[in-house]
C-alpha positions in Angstrom: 243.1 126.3 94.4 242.3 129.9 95.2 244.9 132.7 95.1 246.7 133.4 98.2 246.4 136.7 100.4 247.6 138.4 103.0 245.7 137.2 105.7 243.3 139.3 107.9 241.4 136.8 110.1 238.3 137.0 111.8 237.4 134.3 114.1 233.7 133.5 115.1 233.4 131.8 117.8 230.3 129.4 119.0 229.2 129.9 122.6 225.3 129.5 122.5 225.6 125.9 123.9 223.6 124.4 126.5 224.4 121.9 129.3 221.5 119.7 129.0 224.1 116.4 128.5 226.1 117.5 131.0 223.7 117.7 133.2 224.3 121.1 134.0 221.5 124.2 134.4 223.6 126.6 132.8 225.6 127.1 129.5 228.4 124.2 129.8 231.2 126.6 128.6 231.1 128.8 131.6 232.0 125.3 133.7 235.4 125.7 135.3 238.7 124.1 133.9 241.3 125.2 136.9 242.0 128.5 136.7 239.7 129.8 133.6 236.6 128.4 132.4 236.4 126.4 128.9 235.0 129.4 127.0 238.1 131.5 128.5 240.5 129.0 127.2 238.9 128.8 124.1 239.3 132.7 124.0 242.8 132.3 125.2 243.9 130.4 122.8 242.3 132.4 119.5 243.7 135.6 120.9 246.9 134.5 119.7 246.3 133.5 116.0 248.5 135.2 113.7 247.2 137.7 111.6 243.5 138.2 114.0 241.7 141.1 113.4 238.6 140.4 116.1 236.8 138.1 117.7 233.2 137.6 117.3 231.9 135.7 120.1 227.7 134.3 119.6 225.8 133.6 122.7 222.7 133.0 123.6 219.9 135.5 124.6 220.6 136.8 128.5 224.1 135.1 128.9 225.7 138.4 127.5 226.6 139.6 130.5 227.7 137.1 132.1 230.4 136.2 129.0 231.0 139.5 128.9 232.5 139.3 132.7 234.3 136.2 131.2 236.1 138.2 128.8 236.6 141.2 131.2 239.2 138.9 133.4 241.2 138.3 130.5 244.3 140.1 129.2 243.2 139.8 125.3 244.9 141.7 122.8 242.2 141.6 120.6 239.0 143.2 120.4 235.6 140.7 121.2 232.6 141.3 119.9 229.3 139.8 121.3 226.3 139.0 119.1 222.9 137.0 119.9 223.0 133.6 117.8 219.9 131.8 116.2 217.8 128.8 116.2 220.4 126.3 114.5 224.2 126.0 114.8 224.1 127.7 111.0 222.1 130.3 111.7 224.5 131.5 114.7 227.9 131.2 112.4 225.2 133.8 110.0 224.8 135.9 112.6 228.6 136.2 113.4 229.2 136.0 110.1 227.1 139.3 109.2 228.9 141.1 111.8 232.7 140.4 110.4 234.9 143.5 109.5 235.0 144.5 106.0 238.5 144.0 105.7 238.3 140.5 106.9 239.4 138.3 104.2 239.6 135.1 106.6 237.0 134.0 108.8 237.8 130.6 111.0 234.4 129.0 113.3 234.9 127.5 115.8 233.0 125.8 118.5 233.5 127.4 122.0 233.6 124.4 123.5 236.8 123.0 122.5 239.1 124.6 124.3 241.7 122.4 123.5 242.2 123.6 119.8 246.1 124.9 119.6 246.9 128.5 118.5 248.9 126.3 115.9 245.8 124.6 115.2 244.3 127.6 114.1 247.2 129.1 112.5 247.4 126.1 109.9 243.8 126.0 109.0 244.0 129.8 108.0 247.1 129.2 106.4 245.2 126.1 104.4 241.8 128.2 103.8 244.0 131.0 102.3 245.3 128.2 100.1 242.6 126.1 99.4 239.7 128.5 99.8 237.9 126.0 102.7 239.7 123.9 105.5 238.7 122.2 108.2 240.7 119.9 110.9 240.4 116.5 110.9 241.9 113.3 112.4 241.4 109.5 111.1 239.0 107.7 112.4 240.2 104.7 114.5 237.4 103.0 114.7 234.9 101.0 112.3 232.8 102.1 110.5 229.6 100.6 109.2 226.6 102.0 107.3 222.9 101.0 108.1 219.7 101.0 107.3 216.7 102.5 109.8 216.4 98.9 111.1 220.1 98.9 111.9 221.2 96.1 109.6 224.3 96.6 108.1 224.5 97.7 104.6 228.2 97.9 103.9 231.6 98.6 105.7 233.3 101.5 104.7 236.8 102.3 104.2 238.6 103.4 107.2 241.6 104.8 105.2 239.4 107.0 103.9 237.0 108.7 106.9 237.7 111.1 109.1 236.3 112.6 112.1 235.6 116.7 111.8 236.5 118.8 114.2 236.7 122.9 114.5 238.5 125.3 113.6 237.3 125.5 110.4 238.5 128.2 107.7 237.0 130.0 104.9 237.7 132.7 102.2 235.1 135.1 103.7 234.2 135.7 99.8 233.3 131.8 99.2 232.0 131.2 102.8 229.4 134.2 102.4 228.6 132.7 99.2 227.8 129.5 100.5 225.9 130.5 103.6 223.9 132.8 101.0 223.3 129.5 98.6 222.4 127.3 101.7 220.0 130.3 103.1 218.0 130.4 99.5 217.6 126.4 98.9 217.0 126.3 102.7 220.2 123.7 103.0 221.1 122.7 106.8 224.5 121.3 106.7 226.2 119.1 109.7 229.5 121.8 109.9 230.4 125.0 107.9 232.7 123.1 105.7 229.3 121.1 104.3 228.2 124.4 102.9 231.1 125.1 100.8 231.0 121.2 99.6 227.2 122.2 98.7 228.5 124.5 96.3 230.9 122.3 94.7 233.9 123.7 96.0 237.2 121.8 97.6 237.4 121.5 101.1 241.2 121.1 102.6 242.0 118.6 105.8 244.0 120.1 107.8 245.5 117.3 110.4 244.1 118.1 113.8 244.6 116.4 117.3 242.4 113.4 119.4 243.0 115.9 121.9 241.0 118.1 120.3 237.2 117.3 122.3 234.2 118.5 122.5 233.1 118.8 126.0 229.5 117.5 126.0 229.9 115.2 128.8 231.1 115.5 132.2 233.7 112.7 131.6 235.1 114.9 129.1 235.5 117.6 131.7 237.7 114.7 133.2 239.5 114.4 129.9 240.5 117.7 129.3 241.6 118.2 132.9 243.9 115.5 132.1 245.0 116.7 128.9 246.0 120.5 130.8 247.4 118.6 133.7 245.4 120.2 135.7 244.7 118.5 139.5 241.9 119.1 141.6 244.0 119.1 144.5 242.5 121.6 146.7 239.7 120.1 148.5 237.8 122.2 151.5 235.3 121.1 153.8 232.4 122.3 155.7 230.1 122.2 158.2 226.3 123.2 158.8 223.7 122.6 161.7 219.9 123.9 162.1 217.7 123.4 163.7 214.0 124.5 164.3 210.5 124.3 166.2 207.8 122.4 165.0 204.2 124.0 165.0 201.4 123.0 164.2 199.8 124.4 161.1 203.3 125.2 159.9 203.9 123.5 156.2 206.8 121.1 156.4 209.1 121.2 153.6 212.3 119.3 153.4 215.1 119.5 151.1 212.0 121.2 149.0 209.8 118.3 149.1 206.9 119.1 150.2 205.5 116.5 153.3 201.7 115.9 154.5 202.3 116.0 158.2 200.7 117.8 161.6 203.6 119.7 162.5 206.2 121.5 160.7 209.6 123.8 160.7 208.9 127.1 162.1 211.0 129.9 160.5 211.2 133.3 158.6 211.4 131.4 155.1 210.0 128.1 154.3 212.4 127.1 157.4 213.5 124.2 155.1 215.9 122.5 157.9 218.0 119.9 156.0 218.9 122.8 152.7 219.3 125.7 155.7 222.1 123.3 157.3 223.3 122.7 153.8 223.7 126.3 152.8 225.7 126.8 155.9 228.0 124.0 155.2 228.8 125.3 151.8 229.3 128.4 153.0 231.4 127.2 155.9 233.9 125.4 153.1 234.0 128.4 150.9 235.4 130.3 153.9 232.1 132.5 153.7 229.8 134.3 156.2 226.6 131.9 157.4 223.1 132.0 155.7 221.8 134.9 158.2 224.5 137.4 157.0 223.4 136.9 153.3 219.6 135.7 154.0 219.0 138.5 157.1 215.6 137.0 159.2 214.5 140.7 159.5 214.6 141.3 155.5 210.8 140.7 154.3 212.3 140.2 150.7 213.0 136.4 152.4 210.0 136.1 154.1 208.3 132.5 153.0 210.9 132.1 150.4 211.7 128.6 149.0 214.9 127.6 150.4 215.4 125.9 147.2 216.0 129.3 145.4 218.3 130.6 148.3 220.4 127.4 147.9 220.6 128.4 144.0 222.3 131.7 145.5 224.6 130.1 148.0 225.7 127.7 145.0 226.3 130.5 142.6 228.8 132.4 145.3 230.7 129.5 145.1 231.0 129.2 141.7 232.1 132.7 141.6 235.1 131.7 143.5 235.8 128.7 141.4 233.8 126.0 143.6 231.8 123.0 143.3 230.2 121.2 145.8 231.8 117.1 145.2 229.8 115.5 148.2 227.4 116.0 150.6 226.7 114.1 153.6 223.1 115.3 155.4 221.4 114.1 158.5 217.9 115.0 159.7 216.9 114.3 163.3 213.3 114.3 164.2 210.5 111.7 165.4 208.7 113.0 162.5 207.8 113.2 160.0 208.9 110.0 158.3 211.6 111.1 155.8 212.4 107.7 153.7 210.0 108.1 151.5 211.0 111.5 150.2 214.5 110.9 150.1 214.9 109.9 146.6 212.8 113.1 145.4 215.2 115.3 148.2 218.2 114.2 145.9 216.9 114.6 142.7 216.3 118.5 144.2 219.4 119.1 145.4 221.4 117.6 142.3 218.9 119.8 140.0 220.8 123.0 141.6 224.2 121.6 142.7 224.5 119.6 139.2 226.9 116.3 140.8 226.1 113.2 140.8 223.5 111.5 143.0 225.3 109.0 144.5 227.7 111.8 145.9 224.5 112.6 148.0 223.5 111.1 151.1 220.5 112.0 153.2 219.5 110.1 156.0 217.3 110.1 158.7 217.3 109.5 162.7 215.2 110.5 165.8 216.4 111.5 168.9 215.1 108.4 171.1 212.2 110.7 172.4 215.0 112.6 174.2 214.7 115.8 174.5 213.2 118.7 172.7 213.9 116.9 169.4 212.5 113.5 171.3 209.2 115.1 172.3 208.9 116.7 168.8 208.8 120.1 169.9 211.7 120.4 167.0 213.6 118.8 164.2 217.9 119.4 163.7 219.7 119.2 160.1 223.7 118.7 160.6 225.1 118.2 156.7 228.7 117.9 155.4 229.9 119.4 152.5 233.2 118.7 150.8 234.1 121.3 147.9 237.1 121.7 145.5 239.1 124.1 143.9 240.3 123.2 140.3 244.1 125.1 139.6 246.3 124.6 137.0 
């Protein structure tokens, strides 16, 4: 048992995640939980830990500024210092861990993306590290389980009384946890958690009892878990509306919710005069109470001249995130005698879930012709009407 201190806490915080199991393009911490994202509750609830000197927040190269706009729409009461992280998880909690005051004598980790982790939580496994030296939160683990060998036959049971499941915040006497990381860094030592590199060197590590509450989010059914756990409703559903519509032309290239299609004729237009995303855009737009794609995409601006409608769609998408956004399900219809569409389709929705990131089956593209009626009937054109429905998460 080490001696016990005033504490002076410095709290590094892990935010260099990506989204790759969530499915998500970008960094999953910056995806919306209501009101705040799940880095700013994260940040919301270390602000408060008794005893905080600063907050040392590692993210990955180019997300700086973005986080930092995170932080700037918080109140904190606590100063929040950005650093670039490294290759592992270790070498980002050395990077924070260089940066720590001088008169820090307490420095928790913890991962960014729980954001579920009480300021209680944290207050007890500081209290325990100044105790103990190390702490970590843990909870039993309720289920089974079983050790094997690599072709999974089962070697023993082991006692369930005695495992538990890890979870952050972890705490350290910045002396010992320095001296770890230093001892882990020489014999090139990778551990699973910060705690592993204080067991390395021999010394006690304290469980603290932490909270099944207490996720990761990795997946996107724990985005649905934690909504639960803040009682927060996605109540606020909006809906919108697009149409396009365009000539055909011969010689024209004709690409189709950014598929590419071998075909005669094709959309004529000032970009790639993609039809079905163009009626898209405008839907999503239309449900975020926004101008439509010509305001933000002018015809007469050369900057969009031939542009991949894909990459304007990645704009329209992002000015709905920045008002707290997300496209839940789209409806799309193409009308044209040609070309033949259900081929693509598949490939269409793969596209348009790479840069919406939701679920296929909450898209729908279909295809019809006009019964040779009309402009559209004598394929002089081909129309896109799409429905978009869009919700608003609040606490």
């Amino acid at each position: 048992m080490e001696d016990k201190m005033d504490k002076v806490i410095s709290c590094i915080v892990l935010a260099a995640g990506a989204g790759r199991r969530m499915g998500y393009k970008e960094n999953k911490i910056f995806i919306p939980l209501g009101r705040f994202s799940i880095i700013q509750r994260t940040l919301q609830n270390v602000a408060n830990i008794e005893g905080l000197k600063e907050i040392i927040l590692v993210v990955a190269e180019g997300e700086q500024e973005y986080m930092t706009k995170h932080i700037q729409e918080l109140d904190l009461s606590v100063p929040v210092h950005i650093v670039l992280g490294g290759k592992e998880r270790q070498d980002s909690v050395a990077c924070g861990l260089k940066t720590v005051s001088e008169e820090t004598n307490i420095v928790l980790v913890h991962d960014g993306a729980r954001p579920l982790a009480s300021t209680e939580m944290f207050n007890n496994v500081a209290d325990s590290a100044n105790t103990y030296g190390a702490a970590t939160v843990g909870v039993p683990a309720t289920d089974t389980i079983k050790r094997v060998d690599t072709d999974h036959n089962v070697l023993e049971t082991l006692q369930r009384s005695e495992l538990y499941q890890i979870q952050t915040p972890q705490g350290f006497q910045k002396e010992l946890f320095v001296e770890a990381h230093q001892a882990a860094y020489e014999t090139k030592y990778l551990g699973t958690d910060d705690v592993s590199l204080v067991e390395y060197v021999g010394k006690p590590v304290h469980i603290v009892e932490g909270d099944y509450c207490n996720i990761k989010v990795t997946t996107p059914n724990d985005i649905a878990v934690a909504k639960r756990y803040l009682e927060i409703e996605d109540t606020r559903m909006r809906v919108g509306f697009g149409y396009d519509i365009h000539q055909l032309k011969a010689g024209r290239p004709c690409i189709l919710g950014g598929v590419h299609i071998e075909s005669e004729l094709g959309p004529d237009g000032h970009s790639d005069a993609d039809v079905l995303i163009h009626a898209l855009m405008d839907a999503m737009l239309g449900a975020a109470g926004l101008r439509d794609i010509g305001y933000y995409f002018p015809p007469e601006d050369d900057q969009y001249k031939g542009i991949s409608s894909m990459l304007l769609l990645e704009k329209v998408n992002s000015l709905l995130k920045e008002r707290g956004l997300q496209a839940y399900n789209i409806d799309i219809m193409v009308i044209s005698e040609t070309p033949k569409l259900k081929p693509h389709i598949d490939t269409m929705k793969a596209n348009l879930q790479s840069v919406l990131e939701i679920p296929l089956e909450r898209i729908s593209i279909k295809a019809t012709t006009n019964e040779m009626l009309g402009a559209i009937g004598r394929r002089e054109g081909i129309a896109a009407q799409a429905v978009v429905s869009v919700y608003e998460g609040e606490v």
